[in-house]
N, C-alpha and C positions, 0 to 999 in steps of 0.2 A: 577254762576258768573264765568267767563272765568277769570285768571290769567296768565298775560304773564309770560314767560321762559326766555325772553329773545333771543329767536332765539333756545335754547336748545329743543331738543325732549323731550317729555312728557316721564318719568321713565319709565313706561311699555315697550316704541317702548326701548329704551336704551338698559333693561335688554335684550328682545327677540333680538336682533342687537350679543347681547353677546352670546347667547344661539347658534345663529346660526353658527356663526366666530366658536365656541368650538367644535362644533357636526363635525363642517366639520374636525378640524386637529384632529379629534381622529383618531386611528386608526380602521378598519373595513374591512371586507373581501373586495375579487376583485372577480371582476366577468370579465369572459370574452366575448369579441362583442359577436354579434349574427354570428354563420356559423365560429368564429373564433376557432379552433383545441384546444382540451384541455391540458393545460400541462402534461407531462409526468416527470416528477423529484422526484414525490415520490414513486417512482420504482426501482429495477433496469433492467440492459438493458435485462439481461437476463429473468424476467420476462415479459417484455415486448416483446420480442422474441415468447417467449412462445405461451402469446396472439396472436399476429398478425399470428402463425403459424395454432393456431387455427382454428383462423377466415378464414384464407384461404383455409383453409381443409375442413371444414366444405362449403364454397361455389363450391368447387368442386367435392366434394360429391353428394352435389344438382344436382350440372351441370350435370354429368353423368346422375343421374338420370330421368333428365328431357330428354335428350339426347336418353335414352334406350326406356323411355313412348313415345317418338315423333317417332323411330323409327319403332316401334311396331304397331302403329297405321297410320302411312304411309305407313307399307305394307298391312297392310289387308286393308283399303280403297284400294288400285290395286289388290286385292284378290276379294273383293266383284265387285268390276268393271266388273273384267275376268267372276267370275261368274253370272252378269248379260245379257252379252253379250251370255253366254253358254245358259242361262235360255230364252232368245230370240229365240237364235236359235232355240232350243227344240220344242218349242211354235210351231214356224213357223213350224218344222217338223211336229209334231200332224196335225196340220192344213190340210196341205197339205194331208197328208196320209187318214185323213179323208173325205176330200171333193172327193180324188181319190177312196177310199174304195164305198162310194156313186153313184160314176159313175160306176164303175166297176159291182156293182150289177146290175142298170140299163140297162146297157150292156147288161148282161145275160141275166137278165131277157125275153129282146126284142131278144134276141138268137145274137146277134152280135157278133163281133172279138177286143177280147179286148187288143191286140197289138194296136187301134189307142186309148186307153187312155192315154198313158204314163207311164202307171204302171212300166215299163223297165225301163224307164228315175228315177224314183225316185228308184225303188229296184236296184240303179246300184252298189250299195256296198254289195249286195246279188247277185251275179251271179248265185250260182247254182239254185236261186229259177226266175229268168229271162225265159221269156215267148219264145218258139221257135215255136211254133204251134198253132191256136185257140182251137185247143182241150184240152190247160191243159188249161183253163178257171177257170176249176174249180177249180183246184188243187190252181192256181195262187192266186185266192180269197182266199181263206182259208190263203196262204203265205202272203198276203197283211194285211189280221186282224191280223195275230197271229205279224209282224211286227209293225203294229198300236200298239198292245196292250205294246209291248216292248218300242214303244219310247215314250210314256204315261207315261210308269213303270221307263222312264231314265228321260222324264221330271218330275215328283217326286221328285226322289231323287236330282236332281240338284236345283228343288226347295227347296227341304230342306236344301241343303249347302250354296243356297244362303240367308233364312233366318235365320242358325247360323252364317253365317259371319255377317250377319247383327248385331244380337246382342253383337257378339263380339265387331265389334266395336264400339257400343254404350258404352261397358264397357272401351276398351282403349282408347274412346277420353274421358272420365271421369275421368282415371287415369291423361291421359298428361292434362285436364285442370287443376288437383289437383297439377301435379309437374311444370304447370307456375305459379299457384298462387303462389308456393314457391319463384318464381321469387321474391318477393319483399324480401322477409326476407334474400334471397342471396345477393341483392343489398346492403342492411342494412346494413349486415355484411360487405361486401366490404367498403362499404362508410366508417364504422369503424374502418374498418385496415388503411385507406387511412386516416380519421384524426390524428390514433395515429401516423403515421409517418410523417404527416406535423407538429405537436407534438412536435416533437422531438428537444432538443437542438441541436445544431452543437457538439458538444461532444458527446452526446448519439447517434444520426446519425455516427457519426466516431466508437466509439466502436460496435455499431449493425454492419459495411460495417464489421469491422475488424472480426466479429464473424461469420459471414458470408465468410467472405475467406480463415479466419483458418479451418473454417469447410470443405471446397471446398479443401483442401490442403489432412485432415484429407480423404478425402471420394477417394482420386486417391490410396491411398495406402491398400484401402479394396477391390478392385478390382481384382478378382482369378481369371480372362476369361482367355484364351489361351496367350491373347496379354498382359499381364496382364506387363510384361519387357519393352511396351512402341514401341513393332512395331506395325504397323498397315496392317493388312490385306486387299488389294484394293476390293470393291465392282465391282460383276460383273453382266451383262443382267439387267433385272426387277430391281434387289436391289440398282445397281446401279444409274437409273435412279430413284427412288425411293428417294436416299440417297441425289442424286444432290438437287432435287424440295425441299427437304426438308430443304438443305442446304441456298438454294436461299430464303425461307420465312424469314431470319434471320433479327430482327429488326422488324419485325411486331408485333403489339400491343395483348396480348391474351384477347380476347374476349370472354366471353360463348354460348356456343351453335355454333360459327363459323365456317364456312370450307373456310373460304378463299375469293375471294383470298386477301382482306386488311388484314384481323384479322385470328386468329384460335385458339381455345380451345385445351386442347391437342390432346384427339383423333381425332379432325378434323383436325387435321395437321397430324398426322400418316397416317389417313383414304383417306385423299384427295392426297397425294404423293404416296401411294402404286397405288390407280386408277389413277395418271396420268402417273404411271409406265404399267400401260395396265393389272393392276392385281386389279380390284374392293375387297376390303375387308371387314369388319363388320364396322360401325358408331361408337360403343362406347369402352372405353379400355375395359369393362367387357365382352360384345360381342367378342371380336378381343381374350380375352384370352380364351373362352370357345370355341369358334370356331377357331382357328388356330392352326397349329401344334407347339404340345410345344418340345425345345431341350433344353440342358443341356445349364445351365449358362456357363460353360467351354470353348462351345461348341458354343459362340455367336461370329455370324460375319457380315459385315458391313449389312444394311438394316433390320435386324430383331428388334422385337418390345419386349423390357425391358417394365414390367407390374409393377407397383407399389403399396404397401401395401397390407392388408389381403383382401380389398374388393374390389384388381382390379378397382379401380379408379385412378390412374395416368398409362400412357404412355408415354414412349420415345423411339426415333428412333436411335439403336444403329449406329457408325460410323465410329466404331473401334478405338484401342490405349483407351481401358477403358473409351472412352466419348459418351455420346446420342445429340441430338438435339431434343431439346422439348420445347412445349410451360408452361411455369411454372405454371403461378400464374396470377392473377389480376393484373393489375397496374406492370408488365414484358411485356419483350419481348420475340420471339423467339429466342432461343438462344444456344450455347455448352455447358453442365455440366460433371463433374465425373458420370458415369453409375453408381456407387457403393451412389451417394448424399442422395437418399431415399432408403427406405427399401423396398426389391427387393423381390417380389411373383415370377416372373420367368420371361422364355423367348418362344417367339414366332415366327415361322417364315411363315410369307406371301408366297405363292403362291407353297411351298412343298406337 
């Protein structure tokens, strides 16, 4: 039997009406949107410094990496190329030698003059064995095999160079596919650094600028180069123009892996400003230190290449009065720092 209320909800809906009105003003965690940056406030700046220095170190470590594997395996593909084209020609040489070796005997054989074969025409890079008589016939045959048998004995070996470049490169396009699949966990990390400092309160963004500039301040007075009292030495020939292209990228976004001309990684801004200076140099800062002439820090002046940390992965292009022009970081631009900012492996100078 149904009993009216009255117009009042049945007890149950009332209490659940109550249950739900209480649940909500309690208090309970926050979560934030989806893709929205996580706070940073229970840090402080300096540990958060830390991290983001990390993270960025660690993606340019990769970079080089991938940077050295790509190089590596770009020149031996134009290695095996050259030597497919050698291993051609080779070919064709046997060819020929043999088919003329065949004539030549027939020649004989039939007692003929074996000036009209052409035996001259190909032994032309053998003069003293070149035919002047029909009477060294014989002689000539004999210099014709024992030459066959040599450019057999060169195509060989040139076969053999071209299938260890072969496998060579099978193994360094295996390397550089291993250091792109790194590509994603580099992004990762970028991505990472770039939430915590959209992260950041407007106060923590103010103390990290300010940490950041006292450092910048801090890093001009560790600087022992020659110029070290704040003249500057003018750049001259090659370094100069080196120095200019390099100057002119300022404001360009650093990208990995780039040479230009929108974006640039660091050693592709060293690397591509030394070659539009008319002096091509190595691709990566590890390359560029192990292969370039190294001179005393003392002793640096404008366009030589300041190499960064123990494993040769940062470069900047010195520019005199203790500052480089380089491209930093992720989420930077090209731009002037203190030469003395990071910790300094040595110095290197293009085109000595």
């Amino acid at each position: 039997m149904n009993v009216s209320t009255g117009g009042r909800p049945p007890r149950s809906r009332a209490v659940l009406a109550a249950l739900v009105c209480g649940i909500a003003l309690l208090p309970g965690p926050s979560y934030a949107a989806p893709n929205e940056p996580d706070p940073q406030d229970d840090r402080t700046v300096e540990e958060i410094r830390a991290e983001l220095d990390g993270l960025y170190r660690q993606a340019e470590v990769a970079t080089e990496a991938y940077n050295a594997a790509n190089e590596k395996a770009t020149e031996q593909e134009k290695r095996l190329a050259s030597l497919r084209k050698d291993l051609k020609r080779a070919e064709n040489r046997v060819s020929d030698l043999h088919d003329l070796a065949g004539a030549a005997a027939r020649t004989q054989y039939r007692g003929g003059d074996l000036a009209s074969t052409g035996i001259q025409l190909l032994l032309g890079d053998h003069p003293d064995d070149a035919l002047d008589e029909a009477s060294q016939a014989r002689q000539a045959l004999r210099n014709l095999v024992s030459v066959s048998d040599l450019q057999k004995s060169a195509r060989a070996e040139v076969s053999r160079q071209t299938d260890a470049a072969a496998k060579k490169l099978r193994e360094l396009n295996k390397s550089r596919t291993d250091k792109a699949a790194a590509k994603q966990k580099i992004e990762a990390r970028i991505t990472r650094a770039e939430q915590i400092e959209a992260g950041l309160q407007k106060e923590q963004a103010r103390r990290l600028a300010q940490l950041e500039k006292d450092d910048t301040e801090r890093a001009k007075s560790r600087w022992t180069g020659s110029d070290a009292g704040g003249g500057r030495t003018k750049a001259t020939g090659a370094a100069a123009k080196a120095v200019d292209f390099a100057m002119a990228q300022r404001g360009k976004p650093y990208v990995w892996g780039a040479v230009g001309p929108s974006s640039y990684d660091c050693s592709g801004l060293t690397s591509t400003a030394w070659a539009a200076a008319g002096h091509p140099i190595p691709r990566t800062s590890q390359a560029q230190w192990h292969g370039l002439h190294r001179v005393a820090l003392a002793s640096a002046r404008p366009g030589d290449l300041i190499i960064y940390f123990s494993d040769a992965t940062h470069v900047g292009m010195y520019i005199g009065g203790g500052q480089i022009v380089h491209a930093p970081r992720p989420g930077r631009t090209v731009t002037i720092a203190p030469a003395a900012s990071m910790p300094i492996l040595g110095v290197v100078r293009p085109g000595a």
